[in-house]
VOGU-3710 file (C-alpha; in Angstrom, 3 decimals, decimal comma):
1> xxxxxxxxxx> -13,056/4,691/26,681  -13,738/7,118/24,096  -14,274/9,789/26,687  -10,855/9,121/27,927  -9,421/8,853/24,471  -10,787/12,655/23,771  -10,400/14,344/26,651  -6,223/13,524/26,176  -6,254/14,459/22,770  -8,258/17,420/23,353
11> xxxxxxxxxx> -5,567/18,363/26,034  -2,704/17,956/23,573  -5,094/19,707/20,628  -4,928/22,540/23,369  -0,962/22,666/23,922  -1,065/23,222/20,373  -3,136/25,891/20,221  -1,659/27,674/23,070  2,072/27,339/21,434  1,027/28,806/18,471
21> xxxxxxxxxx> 1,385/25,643/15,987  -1,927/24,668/15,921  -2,341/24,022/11,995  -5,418/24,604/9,928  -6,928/23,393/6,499  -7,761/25,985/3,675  -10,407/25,195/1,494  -9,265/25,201/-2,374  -12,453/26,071/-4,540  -10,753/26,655/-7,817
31> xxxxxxxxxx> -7,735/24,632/-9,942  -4,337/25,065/-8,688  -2,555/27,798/-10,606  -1,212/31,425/-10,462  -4,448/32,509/-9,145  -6,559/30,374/-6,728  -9,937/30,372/-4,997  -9,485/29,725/-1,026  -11,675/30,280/1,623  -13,977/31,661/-0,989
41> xxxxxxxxxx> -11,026/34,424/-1,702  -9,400/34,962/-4,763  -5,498/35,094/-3,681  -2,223/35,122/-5,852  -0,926/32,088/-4,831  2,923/31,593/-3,799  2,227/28,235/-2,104  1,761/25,263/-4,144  4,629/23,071/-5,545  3,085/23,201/-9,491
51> xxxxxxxxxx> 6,373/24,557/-10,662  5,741/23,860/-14,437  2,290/25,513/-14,256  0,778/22,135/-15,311  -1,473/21,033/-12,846  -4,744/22,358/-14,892  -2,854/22,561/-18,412  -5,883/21,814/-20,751  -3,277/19,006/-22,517  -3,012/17,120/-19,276
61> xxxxxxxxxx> -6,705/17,455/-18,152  -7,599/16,390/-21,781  -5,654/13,145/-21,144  -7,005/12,588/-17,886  -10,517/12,509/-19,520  -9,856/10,539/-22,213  -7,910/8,190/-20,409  -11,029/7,951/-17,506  -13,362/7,135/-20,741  -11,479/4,605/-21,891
71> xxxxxxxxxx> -10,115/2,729/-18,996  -12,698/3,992/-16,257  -11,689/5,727/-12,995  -10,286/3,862/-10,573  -7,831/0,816/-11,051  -9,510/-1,732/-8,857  -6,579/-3,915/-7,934  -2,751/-3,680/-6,663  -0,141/-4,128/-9,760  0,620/-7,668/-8,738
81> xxxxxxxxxx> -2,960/-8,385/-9,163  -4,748/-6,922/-12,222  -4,303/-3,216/-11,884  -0,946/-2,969/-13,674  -2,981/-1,209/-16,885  -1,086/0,113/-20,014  -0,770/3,369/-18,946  1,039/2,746/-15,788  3,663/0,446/-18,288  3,765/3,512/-21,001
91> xxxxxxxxxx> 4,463/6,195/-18,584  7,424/3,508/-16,428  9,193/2,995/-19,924  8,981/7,030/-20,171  10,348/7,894/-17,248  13,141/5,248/-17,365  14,263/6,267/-20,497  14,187/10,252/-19,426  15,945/9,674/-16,307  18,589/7,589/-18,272
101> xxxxxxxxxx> 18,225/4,473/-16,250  17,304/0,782/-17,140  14,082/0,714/-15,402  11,414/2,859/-13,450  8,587/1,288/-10,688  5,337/3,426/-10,474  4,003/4,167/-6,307  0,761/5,706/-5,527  2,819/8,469/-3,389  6,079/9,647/-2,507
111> xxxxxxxxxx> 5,887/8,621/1,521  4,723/5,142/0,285  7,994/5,085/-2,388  10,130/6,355/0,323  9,095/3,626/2,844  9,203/0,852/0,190  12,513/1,676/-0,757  14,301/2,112/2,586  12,384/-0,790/3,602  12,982/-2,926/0,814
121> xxxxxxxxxx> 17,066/-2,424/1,114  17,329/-2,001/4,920  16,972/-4,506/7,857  18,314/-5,229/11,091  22,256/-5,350/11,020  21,954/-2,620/8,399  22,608/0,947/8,336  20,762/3,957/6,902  22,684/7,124/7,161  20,480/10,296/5,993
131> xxxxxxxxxx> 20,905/14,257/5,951  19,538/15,676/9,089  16,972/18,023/7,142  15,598/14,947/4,735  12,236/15,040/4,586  9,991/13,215/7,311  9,126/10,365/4,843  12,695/9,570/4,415  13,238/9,722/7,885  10,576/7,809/8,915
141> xxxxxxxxxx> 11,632/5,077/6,153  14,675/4,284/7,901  13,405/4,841/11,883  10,819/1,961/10,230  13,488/-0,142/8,626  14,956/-1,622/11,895  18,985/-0,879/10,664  20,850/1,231/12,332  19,935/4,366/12,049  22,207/7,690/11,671
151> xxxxxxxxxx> 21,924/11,327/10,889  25,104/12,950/9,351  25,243/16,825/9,467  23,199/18,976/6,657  25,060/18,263/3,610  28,212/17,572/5,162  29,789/14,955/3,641  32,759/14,767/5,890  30,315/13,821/8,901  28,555/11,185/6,309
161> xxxxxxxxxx> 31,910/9,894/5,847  32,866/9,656/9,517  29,817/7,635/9,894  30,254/5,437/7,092  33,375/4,522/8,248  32,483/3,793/11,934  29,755/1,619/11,021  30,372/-1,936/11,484  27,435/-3,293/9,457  26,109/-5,182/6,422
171> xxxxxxxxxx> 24,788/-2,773/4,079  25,364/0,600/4,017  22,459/2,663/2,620  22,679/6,722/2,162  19,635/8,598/1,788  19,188/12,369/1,108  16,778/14,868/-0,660  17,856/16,033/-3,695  16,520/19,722/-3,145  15,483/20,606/0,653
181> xxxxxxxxxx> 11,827/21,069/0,114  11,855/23,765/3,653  15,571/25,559/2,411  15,574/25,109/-1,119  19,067/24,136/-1,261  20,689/20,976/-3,352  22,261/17,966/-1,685  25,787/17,645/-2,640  25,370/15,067/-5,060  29,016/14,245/-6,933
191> xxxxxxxxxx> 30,493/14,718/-3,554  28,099/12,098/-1,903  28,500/9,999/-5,012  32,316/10,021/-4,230  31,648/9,246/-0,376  29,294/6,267/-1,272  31,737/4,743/-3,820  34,734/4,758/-1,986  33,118/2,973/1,704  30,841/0,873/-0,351
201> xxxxxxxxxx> 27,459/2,398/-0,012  24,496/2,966/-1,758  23,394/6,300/-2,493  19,694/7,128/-2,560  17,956/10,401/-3,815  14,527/11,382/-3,319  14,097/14,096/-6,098  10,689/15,249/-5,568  11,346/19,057/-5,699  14,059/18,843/-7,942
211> xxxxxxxxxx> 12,534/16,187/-10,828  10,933/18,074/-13,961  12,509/21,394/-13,073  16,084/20,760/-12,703  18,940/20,317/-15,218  18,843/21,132/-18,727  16,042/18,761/-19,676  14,011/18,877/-16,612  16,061/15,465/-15,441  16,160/16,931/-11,803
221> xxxxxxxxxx> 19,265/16,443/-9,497  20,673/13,662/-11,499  20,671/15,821/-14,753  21,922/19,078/-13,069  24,949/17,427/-11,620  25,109/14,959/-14,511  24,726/11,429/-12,399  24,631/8,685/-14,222  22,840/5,050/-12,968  26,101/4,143/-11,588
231> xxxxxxxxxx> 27,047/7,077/-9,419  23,433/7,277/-8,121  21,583/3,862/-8,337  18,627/4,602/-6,434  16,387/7,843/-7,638  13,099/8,843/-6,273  10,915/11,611/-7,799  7,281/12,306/-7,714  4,381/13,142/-10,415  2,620/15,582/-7,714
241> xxxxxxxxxx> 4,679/18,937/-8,097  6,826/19,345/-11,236  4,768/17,364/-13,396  1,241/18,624/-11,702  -0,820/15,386/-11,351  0,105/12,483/-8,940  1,811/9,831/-7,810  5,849/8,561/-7,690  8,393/6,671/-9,090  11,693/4,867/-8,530
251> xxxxxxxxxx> 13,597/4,643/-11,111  17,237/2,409/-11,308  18,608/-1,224/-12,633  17,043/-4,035/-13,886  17,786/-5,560/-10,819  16,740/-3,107/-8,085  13,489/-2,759/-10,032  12,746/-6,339/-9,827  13,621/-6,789/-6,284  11,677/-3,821/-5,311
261> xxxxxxxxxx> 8,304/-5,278/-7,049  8,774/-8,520/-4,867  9,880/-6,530/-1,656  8,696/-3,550/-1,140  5,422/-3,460/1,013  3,668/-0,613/-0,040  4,255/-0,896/-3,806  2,832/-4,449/-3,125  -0,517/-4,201/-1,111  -1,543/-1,160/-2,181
271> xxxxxxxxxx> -4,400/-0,312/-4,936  -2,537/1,130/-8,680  -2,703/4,645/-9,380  -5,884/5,476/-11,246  -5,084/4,455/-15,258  -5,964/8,022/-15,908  -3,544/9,928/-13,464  -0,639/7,602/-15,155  -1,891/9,097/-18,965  -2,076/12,756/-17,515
281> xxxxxxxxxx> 1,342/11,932/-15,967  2,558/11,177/-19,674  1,172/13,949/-21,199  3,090/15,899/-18,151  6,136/14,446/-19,296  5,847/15,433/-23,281  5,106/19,139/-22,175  8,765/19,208/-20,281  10,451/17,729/-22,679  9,232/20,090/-25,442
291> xxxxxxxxxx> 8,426/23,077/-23,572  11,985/23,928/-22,148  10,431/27,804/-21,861  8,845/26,912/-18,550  12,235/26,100/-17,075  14,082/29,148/-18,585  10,845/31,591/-17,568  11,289/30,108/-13,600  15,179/30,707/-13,803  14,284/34,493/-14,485
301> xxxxxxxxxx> 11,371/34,921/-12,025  13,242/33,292/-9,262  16,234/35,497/-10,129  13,915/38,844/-9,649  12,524/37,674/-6,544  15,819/37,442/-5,137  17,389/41,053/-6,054  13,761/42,405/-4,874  14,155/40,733/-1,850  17,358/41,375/-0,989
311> xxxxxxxxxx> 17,140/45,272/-1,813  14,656/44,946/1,160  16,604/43,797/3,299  14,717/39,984/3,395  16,545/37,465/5,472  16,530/34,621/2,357  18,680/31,121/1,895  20,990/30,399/-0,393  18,454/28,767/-2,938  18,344/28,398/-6,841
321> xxxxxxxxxx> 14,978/26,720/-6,746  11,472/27,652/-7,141  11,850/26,999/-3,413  12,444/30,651/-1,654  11,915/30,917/2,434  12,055/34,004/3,988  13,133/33,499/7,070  11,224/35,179/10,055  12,234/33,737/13,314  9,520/33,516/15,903
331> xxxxxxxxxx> 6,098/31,283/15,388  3,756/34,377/16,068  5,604/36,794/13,702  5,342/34,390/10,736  1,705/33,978/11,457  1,381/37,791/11,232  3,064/38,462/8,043  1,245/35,806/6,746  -1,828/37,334/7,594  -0,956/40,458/6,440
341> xxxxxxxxxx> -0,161/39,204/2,759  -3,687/37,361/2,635  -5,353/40,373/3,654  -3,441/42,071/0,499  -4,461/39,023/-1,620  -1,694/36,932/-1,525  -1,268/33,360/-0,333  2,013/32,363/0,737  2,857/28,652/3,293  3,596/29,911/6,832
351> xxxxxxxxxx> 5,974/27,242/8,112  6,979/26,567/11,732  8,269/24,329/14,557  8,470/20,922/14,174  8,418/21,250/10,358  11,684/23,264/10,505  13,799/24,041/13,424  12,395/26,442/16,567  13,153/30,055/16,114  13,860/29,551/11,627
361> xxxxxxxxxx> 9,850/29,763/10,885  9,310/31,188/7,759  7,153/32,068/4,654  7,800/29,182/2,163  7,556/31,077/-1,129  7,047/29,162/-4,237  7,587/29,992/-8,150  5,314/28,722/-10,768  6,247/29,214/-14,538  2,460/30,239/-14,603
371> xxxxxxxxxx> 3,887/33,269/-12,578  4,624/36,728/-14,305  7,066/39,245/-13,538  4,427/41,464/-12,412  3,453/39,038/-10,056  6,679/38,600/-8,268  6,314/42,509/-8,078  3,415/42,417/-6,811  4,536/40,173/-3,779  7,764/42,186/-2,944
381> xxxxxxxxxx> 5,496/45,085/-2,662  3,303/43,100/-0,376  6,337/41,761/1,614  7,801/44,914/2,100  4,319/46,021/3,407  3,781/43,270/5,721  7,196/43,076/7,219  6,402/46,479/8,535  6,518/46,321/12,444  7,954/42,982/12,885
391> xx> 11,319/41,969/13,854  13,954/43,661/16,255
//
């Protein structure tokens, strides 16, 4: 049998290889930052989704510790057990009251809030309508949930509305990222909003690219369009990238909070964050709300790495976000360009088929307010370098 079993997979393991999309781990050997260790090379790193620059902020690692002193390391039973510690209720009431909603429900991980949610609100005889670029978790949230499942068009919220009112079913819930974590883009929130109100749906946003760096107070999607509980009732956001430790949240009514503690599956049987990742999470969340630099110093670098790129002629989306891909087109060519920056010290995520569509592959270049101008310099000069050769 287990002959069997790996001679299949090592035929599939093979088709990958030979259609170039065979995917490979690097090892990190240093704290995530501006500057990383991988592979035992130092690299400039424009890869990892620390926006804020906070994932190895002495303030947050200090927290961590003390918290793991106090309270040990791990939490040694699921929330409806005895893991529910004071941290994880601290940094809930925290996040509810920065989001501006009632109430906020910790999850280990984003995928796990994702599926929770979906699965929580969706069943058979329901229907989940989502953007056709959400992000797999989402999608895999409602191909799990048994409803009916539909994709509208990317950000079209005509086709959403087409859908909605086709649907002859008992719940109507709409799902969509808040930022596209492979384009960068933003959802079209109010106009969604608008959609869900007037056939009766319920709107939910999973703002884990947007949450920390977003809006004027680092509120994410909801606080750069200005969404109150009402006009978006379900929010999503994760601990992992913005804030630069771990973990998610969902954050809504009274209500939905309640019914998503006795409902939702993988909030339920799975093990509580660590006590100390929840304390590191709240120290996270003091530095945004003081430190509005970090935002403003992103908005700048993100604006120079857009009229470098474009005065070389860079194929880029129409992104505001920390999130810039450059498009390249074919699988091979991105892996060459990518190779070409790491051989001139600088790390970039090479991103192809299935993760985005066949013939968009791309670098995935990310900002970090622990970036400096010189840095984006740096990389144009290395893009315009490795782009040398490839293409038409």
């Amino acid at each position: 049998m287990t002959d069997s079993l790996d001679t299949a997979l090592a035929a599939e393991l093979q088709a990958r290889r030979t259609a170039g999309l065979y995917r490979k781990r690097a090892l990190l050997e240093s704290p995530q930052g501006s500057r990383v260790v991988l592979d035992g090379r130092e690299c400039l790193a424009f890869s990892s989704n620390d926006y804020l620059g906070l994932a190895n902020h002495p303030v947050v690692v200090e927290a961590f510790r003390h918290s793991a002193s106090r309270y040990g390391v791990g939490s040694g039973a699921s929330h409806l057990i005895c893991g529910h510690g004071a941290e994880h209720h601290a940094l809930e009431e925290e996040l509810a009251d920065f989001t501006g909603r009632s109430r906020a429900l910790l999850f280990s991980t984003g995928y796990m809030a994702n599926l929770g949610v979906i699965g929580a609100l969706a069943e058979r005889g329901d229907g989940v309508f989502e953007d056709r670029l959400n992000h797999a978790s989402l999608l895999d949230g409602g191909l799990a949930s048994k409803a009916r499942f539909k994709r509208y068009r990317h950000a079209d919220t005509a086709d959403l509305d087409r859908h909605l009112r086709a649907a002859e079913v008992r719940r109507r819930l709409v799902v969509t990222d808040g930022v596209f974590s492979m384009d960068g883009d933003l959802a079209p929130l109010p106009e969604l909003a608008s959609v869900c109100a007037d056939r009766n749906a319920w709107l939910m946003v999973d703002d884990a690219h947007g949450f920390g760096v977003l809006g004027e107070s680092g509120g994410g999607v909801a606080g750069h369009f200005h969404l109150n509980q009402s006009q978006l009732p379900i929010l999503m956001g994760t601990l992992g990238k913005g804030f630069g430790t771990f973990g998610a949240f969902v954050a809504g009514s009274d209500t939905l909070i309640d019914y998503l503690i006795q409902s939702a599956r993988p909030y339920i049987y799975t093990t509580a964050l660590p006590p100390a990742v929840a304390a590191a999470s709240r120290a996270s969340l003091k530095l945004i709300r003081e430190e509005s630099w970090r935002r403003d110093k992103l908005a700048v670098l993100i604006d120079r790495f857009r009229r470098g790129a474009g005065q070389l002629g860079l194929q880029l989306m129409a992104s505001r976000t920390p999130i810039q891909p450059v498009i390249v087109g074919g699988d091979d060519e991105v892996m060459i360009v990518g190779r070409r920056l790491l051989e001139r010290g600088i790390h970039v995520g090479t991103i192809r088929p299935p993760t985005v569509p066949r013939g968009s592959a791309r670098l995935r270049i990310t900002l970090s307010a622990a970036h400096e101008e010189s840095d984006v310099d740096r990389l144009l000069i290395a893009l315009d370098q490795a782009f040398r050769g490839i293409g038409p």
